[in-house]
FINU-444345 format. One line per field, with one value per residue (C-alpha): residue number from 1; x, y, z. Coordinates in steps of 0.02 Angstrom, whole numbers, plus 50000, padded with zeros to 5 digits. Example, Ala and Ser with C-alpha at 12.3 -4.5 7.8 and 13.67 -1.06 7.14 Angstrom:
<pts>
resi = (1:2)
u = (50615:50684)
v = (49775:49947)
w = (50390:50357)
</pts>
This chain:
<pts>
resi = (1:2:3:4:5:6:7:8:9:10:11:12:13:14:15:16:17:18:19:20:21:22:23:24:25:26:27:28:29:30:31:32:33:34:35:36:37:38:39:40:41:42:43:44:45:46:47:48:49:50:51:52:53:54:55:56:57:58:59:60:61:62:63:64:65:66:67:68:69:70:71:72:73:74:75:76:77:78:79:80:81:82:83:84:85:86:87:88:89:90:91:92:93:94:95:96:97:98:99:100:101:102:103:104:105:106:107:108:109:110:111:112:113:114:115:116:117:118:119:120:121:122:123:124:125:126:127:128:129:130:131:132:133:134:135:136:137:138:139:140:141:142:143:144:145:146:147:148:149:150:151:152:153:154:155:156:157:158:159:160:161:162:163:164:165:166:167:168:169:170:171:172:173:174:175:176:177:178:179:180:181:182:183:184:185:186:187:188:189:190:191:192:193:194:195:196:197:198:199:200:201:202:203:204:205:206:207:208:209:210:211:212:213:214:215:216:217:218:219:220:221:222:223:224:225:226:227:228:229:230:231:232:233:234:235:236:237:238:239:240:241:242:243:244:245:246:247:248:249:250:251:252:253:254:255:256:257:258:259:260:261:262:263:264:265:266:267:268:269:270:271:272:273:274:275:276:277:278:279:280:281:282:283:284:285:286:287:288:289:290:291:292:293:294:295:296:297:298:299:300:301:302:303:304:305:306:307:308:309:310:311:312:313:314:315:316:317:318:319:320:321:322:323:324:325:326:327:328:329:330:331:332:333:334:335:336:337:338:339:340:341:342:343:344:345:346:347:348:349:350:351:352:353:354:355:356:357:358:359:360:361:362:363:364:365:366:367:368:369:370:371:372:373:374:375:376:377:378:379:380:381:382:383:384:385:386:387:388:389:390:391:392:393:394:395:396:397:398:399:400:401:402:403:404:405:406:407:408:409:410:411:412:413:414:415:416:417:418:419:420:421:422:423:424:425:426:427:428:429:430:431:432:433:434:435:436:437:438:439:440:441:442:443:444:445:446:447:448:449:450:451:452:453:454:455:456:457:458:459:460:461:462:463:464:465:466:467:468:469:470:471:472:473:474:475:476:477:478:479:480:481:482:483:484:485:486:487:488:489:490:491:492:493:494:495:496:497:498:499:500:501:502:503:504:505:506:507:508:509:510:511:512:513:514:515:516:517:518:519:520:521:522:523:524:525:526:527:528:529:530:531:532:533:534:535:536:537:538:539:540:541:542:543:544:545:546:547:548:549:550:551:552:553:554:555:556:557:558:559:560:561:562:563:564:565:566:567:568:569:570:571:572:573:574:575:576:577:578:579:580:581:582:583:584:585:586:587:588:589:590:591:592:593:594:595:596:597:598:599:600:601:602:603:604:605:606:607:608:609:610:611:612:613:614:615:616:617:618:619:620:621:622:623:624)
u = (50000:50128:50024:50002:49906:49750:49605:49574:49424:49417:49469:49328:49190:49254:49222:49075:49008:49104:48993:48828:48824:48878:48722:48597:48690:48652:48468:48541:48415:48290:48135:48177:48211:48248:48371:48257:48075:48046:48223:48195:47986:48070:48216:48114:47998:48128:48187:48023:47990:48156:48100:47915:48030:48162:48322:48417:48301:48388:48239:48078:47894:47777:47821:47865:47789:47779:47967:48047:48137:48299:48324:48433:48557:48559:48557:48699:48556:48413:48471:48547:48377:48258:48375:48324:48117:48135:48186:48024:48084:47963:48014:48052:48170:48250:48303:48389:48487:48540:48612:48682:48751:48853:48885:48976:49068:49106:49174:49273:49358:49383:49458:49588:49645:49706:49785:49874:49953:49985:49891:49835:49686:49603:49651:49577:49416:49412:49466:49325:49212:49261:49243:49082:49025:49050:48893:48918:48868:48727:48651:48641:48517:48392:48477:48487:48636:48727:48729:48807:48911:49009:49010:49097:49214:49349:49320:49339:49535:49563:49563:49658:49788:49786:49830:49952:50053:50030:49952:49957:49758:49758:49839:49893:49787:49652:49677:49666:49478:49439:49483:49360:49233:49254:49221:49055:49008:49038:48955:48812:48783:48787:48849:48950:49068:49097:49177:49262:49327:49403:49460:49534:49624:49689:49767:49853:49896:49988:50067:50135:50211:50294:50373:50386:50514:50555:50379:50360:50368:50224:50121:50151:50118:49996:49923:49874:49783:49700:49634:49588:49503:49415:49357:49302:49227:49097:49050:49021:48913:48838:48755:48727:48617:48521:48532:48608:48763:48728:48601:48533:48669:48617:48650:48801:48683:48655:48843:48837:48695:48725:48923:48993:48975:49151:49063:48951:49138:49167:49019:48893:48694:48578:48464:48610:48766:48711:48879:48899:48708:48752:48867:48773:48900:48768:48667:48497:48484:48374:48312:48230:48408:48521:48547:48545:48431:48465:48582:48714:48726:48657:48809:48973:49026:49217:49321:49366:49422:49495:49615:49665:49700:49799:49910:49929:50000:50128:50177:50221:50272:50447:50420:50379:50216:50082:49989:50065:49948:49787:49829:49821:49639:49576:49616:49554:49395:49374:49417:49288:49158:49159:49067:49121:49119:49196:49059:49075:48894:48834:48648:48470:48447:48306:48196:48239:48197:48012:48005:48070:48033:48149:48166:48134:48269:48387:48496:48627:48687:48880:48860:48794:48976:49138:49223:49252:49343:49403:49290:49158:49257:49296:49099:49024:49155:49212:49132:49086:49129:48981:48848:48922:48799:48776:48945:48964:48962:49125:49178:49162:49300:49402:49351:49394:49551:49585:49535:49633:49800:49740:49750:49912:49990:49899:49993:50166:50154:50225:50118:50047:50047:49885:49888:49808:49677:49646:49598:49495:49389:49370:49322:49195:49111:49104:49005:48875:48696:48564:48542:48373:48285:48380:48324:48128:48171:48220:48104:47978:48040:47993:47829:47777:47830:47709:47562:47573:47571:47383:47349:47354:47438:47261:47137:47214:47233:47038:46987:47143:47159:47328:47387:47274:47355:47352:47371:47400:47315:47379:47592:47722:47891:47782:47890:47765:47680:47883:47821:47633:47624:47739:47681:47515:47523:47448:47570:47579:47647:47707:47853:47982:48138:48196:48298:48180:48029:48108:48166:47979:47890:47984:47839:47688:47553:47470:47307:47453:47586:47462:47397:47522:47508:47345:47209:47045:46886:46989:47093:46929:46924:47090:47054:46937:47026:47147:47016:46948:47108:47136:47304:47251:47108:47097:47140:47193:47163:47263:47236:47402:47542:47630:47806:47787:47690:47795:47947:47820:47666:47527:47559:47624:47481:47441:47594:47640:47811:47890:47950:48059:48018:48139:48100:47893:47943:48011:47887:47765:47841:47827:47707:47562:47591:47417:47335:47232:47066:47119:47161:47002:46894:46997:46965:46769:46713:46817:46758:46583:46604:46683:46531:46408:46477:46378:46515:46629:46621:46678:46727:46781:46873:46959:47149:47098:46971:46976:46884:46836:46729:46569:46569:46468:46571:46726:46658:46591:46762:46858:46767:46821)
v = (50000:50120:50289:50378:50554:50570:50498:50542:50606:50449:50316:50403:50392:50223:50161:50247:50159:49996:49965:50058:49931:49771:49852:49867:49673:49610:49681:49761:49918:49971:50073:49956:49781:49656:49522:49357:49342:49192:49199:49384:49355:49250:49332:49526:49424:49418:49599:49678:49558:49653:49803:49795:49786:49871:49936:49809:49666:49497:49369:49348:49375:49370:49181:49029:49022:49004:49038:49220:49132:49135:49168:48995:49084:49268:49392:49488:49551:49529:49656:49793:49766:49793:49951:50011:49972:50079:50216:50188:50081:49954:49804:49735:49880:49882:49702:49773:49914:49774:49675:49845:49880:49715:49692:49875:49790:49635:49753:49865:49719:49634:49789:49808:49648:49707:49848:49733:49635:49807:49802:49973:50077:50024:49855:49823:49910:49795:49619:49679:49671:49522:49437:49509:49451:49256:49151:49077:49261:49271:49113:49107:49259:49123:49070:49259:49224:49121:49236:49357:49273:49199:49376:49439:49299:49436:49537:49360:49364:49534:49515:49375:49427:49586:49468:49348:49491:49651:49734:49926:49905:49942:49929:49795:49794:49826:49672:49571:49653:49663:49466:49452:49561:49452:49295:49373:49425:49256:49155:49260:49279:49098:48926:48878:49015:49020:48862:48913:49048:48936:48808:48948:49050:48911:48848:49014:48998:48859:48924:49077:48974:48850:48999:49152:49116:49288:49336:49150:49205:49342:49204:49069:49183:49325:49286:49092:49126:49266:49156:49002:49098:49228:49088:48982:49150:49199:48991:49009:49143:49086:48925:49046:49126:48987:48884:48738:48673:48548:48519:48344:48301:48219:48047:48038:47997:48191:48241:48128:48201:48400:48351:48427:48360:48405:48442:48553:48645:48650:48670:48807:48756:48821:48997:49073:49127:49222:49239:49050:49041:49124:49011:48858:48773:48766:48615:48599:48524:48460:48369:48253:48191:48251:48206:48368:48522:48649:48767:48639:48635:48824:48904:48793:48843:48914:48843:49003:49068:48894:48897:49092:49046:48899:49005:49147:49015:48963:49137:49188:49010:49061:49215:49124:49221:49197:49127:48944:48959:48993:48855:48746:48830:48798:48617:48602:48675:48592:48428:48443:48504:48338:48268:48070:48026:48061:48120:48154:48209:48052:48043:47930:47782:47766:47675:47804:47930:47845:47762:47931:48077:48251:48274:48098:48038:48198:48086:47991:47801:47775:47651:47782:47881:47853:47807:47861:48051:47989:48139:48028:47998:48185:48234:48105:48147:48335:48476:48598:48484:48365:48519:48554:48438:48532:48478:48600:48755:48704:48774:48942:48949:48876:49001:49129:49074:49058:49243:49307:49222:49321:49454:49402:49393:49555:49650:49562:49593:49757:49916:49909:49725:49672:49503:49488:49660:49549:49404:49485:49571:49405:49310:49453:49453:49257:49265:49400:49305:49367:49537:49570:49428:49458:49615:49570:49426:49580:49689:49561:49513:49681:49679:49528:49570:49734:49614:49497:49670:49709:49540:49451:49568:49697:49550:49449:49606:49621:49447:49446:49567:49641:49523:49391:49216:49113:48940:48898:48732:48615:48672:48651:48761:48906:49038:49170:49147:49250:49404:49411:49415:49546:49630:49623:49606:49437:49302:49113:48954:48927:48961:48954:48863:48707:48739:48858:48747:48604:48704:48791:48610:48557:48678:48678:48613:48416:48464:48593:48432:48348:48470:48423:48329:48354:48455:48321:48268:48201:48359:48451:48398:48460:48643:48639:48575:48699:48845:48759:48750:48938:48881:49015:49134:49102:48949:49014:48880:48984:48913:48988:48892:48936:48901:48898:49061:49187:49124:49144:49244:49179:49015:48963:48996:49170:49248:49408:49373:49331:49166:49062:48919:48826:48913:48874:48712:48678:48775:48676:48511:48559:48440:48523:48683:48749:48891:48965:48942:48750:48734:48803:48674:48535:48594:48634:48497:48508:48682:48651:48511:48655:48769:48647:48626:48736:48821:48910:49026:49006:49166:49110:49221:49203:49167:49080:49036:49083:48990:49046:48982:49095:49261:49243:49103:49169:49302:49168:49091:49262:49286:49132)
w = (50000:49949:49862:49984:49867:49873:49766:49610:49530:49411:49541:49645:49495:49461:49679:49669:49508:49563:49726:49660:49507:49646:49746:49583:49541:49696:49726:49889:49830:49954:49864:49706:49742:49859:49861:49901:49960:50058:50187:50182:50245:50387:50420:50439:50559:50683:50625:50671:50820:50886:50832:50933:51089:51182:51093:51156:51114:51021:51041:50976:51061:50940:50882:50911:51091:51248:51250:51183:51028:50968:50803:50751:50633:50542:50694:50634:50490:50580:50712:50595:50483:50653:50698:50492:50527:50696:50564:50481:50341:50257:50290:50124:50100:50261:50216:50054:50144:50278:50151:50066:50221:50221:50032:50066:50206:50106:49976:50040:50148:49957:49909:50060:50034:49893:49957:50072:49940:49860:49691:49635:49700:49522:49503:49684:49654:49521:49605:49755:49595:49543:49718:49719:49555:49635:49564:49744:49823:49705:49678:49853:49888:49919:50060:50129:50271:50189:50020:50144:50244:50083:50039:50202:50195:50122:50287:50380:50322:50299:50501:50513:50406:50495:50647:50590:50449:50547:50386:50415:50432:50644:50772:50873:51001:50881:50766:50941:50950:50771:50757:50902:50838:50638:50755:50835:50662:50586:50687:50702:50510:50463:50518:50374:50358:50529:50497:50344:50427:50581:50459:50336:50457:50568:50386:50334:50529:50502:50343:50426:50569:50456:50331:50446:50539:50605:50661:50735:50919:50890:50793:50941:51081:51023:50874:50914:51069:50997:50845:50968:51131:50984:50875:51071:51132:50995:50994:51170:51151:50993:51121:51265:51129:51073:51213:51162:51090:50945:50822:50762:50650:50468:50400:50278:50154:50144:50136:50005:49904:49938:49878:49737:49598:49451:49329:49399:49440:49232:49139:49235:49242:49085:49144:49254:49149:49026:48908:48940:48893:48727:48667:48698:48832:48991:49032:49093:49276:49392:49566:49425:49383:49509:49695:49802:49758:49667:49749:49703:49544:49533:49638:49579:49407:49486:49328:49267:49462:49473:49302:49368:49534:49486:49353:49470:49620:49465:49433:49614:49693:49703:49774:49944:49919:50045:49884:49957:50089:49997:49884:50049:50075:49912:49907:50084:50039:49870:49948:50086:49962:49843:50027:50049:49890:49713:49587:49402:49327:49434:49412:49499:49396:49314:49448:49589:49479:49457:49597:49725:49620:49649:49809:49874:49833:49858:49967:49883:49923:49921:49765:49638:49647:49603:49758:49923:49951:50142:50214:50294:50441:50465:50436:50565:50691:50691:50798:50661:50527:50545:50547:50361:50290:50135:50082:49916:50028:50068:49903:49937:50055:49897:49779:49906:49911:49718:49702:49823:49747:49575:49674:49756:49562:49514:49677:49636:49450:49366:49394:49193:49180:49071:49095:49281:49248:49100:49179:49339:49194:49109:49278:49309:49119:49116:49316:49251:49243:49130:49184:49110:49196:49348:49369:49342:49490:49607:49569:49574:49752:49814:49739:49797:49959:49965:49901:50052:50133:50048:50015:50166:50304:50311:50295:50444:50546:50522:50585:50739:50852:50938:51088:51039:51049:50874:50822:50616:50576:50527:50576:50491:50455:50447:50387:50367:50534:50594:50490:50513:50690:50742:50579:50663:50841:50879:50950:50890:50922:50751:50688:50545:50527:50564:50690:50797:50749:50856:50988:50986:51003:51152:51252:51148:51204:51167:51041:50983:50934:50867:50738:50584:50430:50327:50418:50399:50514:50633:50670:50706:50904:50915:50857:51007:51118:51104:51119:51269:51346:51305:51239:51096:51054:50876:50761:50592:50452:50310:50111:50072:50098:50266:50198:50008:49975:50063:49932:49788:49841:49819:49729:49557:49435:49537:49569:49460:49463:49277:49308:49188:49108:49206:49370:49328:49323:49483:49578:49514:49559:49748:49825:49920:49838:49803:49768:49896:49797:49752:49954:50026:49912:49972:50165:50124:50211:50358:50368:50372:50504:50605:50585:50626:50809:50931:51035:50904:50750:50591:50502:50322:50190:50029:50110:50302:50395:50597:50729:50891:51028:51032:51108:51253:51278:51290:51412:51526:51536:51540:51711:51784)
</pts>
């Protein structure tokens, strides 16, 4: 980082139009898009749930009950997005300038670490593009926390290489807190690159110790215990948090299915790259065909970061360059992304395929790969490891490191050398989806997340009133139930997410427990039961679907969102997916059983029904 004048006017206009088109990119636009739908409906829940409370609030009220609940990963946006709806934001837009707010982070922390390895101002606004451009960033806004944690994993090792090299980023007694404050982050953001980041940093760790010799003593005796009681520290309070240290762990059968597959690594997935689109070299892919879902085959393509990452370790190898120890990274990562066994295009056979359609058979057996990798031992047995189950995340800590030794080659190279600008720009053009329909998906998330707004949100606030206690029948992972009660101010049982869903159960009531699967006849004693009980006020019998609908509002042949042929597709193989209409014949005559009983009302309405034990009723029993 040797200039030391000041900006100039084009390196300014070029950072201003670098992160304002990684913004537009990225849907991070609030009064214009937003990134997702569905993980931002669940994740805002929490958000405003914070936001109905005191300042200092971190659980939620409104859901999930009896218990305050803990949101199970995420908090590091849910809180910054509740602090953005006290301002008076909508929510859908206050989720986009959360994730601004981050993607900025994740940025600029791209572009110091280029600084650090002293490529020009230009050349590092450009290699924080590139980062940014990752199709494992953006084909992850689905999964809202883990699209920005990936993204933040630049900010990760800016920090730790602040740590273990002394960059000239702070001080040293404020790398000691910043590492800390990275670990907090991390683990509060998502699961998976928490890991990544211990794994990663403990590896370039070890590098350092084995090659520095000179700055071994300050590595052995500051910046070791600083990694390992930081790293212990924001784990610790990561379970204080949630109460509890481990999650059910999944059967290898799933590390085997969510692995990644090579050539989903070398030849990107048709409807998502739109230069590769062009000239014909994308495949179509599904859950029809593939084990996994989709995010596995839809996030991989990394061959061009790979062949640039892998040229620009041969161009500085000699150099002792700390390139070495991102090589390490990458094949670490890559290596524990494949899962336990080897898989080239492997695909169901044709009787699984029949016989367990799409996501029935998601899960793969050992015998339908290659071989065994030698991972399974380290995912069944591991703390942190074993939670990876979704194996191909794994290569985002790989592609991280691939990028940053193009980076490492564009510092080291000769101030005018094309050959690494060259290559960034390439990476950057061959990531860019197709823009056009990108930009209809994010502006289409917005909208559909002001319709559940009119749609649903001022209907239900009609039929429930504030404080009112509410039970969805039949429950499930109910991700809209987080956003509509704090959005209204009723409070539920239900709740979304696996996680929090189990931890929720452990203290529901019985006739609550035993209200999932279908809603039929049988259910109906149940409903009363629980009014009876005055475990709830109101039972909510919605005819959208509680999970489905708030990631495509209101179902597949309603929604007003332009969807692909590809992405029509696999909405539509989602089973149970209705539409409302289609759902409220098929619960007609469970409805009218429910009206015909003499102690409750039955108030019915195009999206839900609510039932209620009769007024006079209730007043008896509110005396009493």
């Amino acid at each position: 980082m040797s200039e030391v004048d000041n900006w100039t006017a084009r390196q300014k206009a070029f950072a201003i139009l670098a992160i304002g088109l990684t913004l537009f990119f990225h849907g991070a636009v609030p009064f214009l898009m937003t990134p997702t739908l569905g993980q931002a409906v669940w994740t805002t829940g929490f958000a405003k749930s914070f936001a109905n409370g005191p300042l200092y609030s971190i659980y939620a009220h409104d859901f999930g009950l009896p218990k305050p609940a803990a949101i199970a990963f995420g908090l590091a946006g849910a809180l910054p997005e509740s602090w953005l709806i006290r301002l008076g934001l909508r929510p859908s837009d206050a989720y986009a300038g959360m994730v601004a707010l981050w993607f900025m982070v994740a940025f600029c922390s791209a572009y110091l670490i280029s600084r650090a390895f002293e490529a020009s101002r230009s050349v590092s606004i450009l290699g924080a593009m590139t980062w940014m451009s990752m199709p494992t960033i953006w084909a992850h806004s689905g999964y809202s926390m883990l699209s920005l944690g990936i993204a933040l994993l630049p900010f990760y090792f800016l920090v730790s290489l602040n740590l273990f090299q002394r960059l000239p980023v702070s001080g040293p007694k404020s790398s000691v807190f910043l590492h800390f404050g990275a670990s907090l982050v991390s683990v509060f953001m998502d699961g998976y690159t928490f890991v990544m980041f211990a794994a990663g940093s403990s590896i370039l760790l070890c590098y350092f110790l084995l090659t520095d010799i000179s700055n071994r003593r300050y590595l052995i005796t500051i910046a070791l215990p600083v990694q390992i009681s930081s790293l212990y520290l924001a784990y610790l309070a990561y379970t204080t948090y949630v109460g509890k240290g481990q999650f059910e762990t999944s059967p290898i059968d799933f590390f085997r299915g969510w692995g990644l597959d090579l050539s989903f690594i070398a030849v990107p997935t048709k409807g998502f790259h739109w230069f590769l689109d062009f000239l014909g070299v994308s495949v179509p892919r599904t859950d029809a065909v593939y084990f996994g879902d989709a995010s596995v085959w839809r996030t991989t393509f990394s061959l061009p970061v790979i062949l640039a990452g892998l040229f620009a370790w041969w161009q500085v190898r000699r150099k002792r360059s700390v390139a070495t120890g991102f090589l390490a990274m990458a094949i670490v990562g890559f290596f524990m992304a494949l899962g336990p066994t080897l898989k080239i295009n492997a695909i169901k056979p044709e009787h699984i395929q029949i016989t367990q359609p799409r996501q029935q058979s998601a899960m793969m057996p050992a015998e339908y790969g290659l071989g065994p990798t030698g991972s399974t031992w380290i995912s069944e047995t591991l703390p942190g490891f074993k939670s990876m189950r979704a194996s191909y995340r794994w290569s985002a800590l790989g592609i991280l490191a691939l990028w940053a030794s193009v980076i490492v080659w564009a510092g080291s190279s000769r101030r005018g050398s094309v050959a690494p600008v060259a290559t960034l720009m390439l990476i950057t053009f061959l990531n860019i989806p197709n823009l056009p329909q990108r930009y209809h998906s994010l502006t289409d998330n917005r909208a559909q997340f002001l319709q559940i707004d009119e749609d649903l949100i001022d209907k239900l606030r009609v039929s429930v009133k504030r404080n009112e206690v509410v039970a969805f029948a039949p429950w499930g992972n109910d991700f809209i139930a987080n956003y509509l009660a704090p959005a209204i101010g009723f409070r539920t049982f239900n709740i979304g997410g696996d996680k929090n869903l189990t931890s929720a159960q452990a203290n529901w009531p019985p006739a609550m427990l035993a209200l999932n699967g279908e809603l039929d006849k049988s259910k109906i004693s149940l409903i009363t039961k629980i009014l009876w009980d005055r475990n709830a006020d109101v039972v909510v019998i919605p005819y959208f679907h509680m999970l489905w609908s708030p990631h495509l509002w209101p179902c597949v042949d309603q929604t007003r969102a332009k969807l692909t042929e590809v992405s029509r597709d696999d909405w539509s193989a989602i089973p149970g997916f209705y539409c409302p209409d289609q759902r409220k014949i098929m619960l007609r005559s469970v409805i009218r059983e429910i009206e015909k009983l003499p102690d409750v009302e039955v108030a019915d309405s195009d999206l839900f029904a609510t039932v209620r034990l009769r007024r006079q009723l209730a007043a008896d029993m509110a005396r009493y």
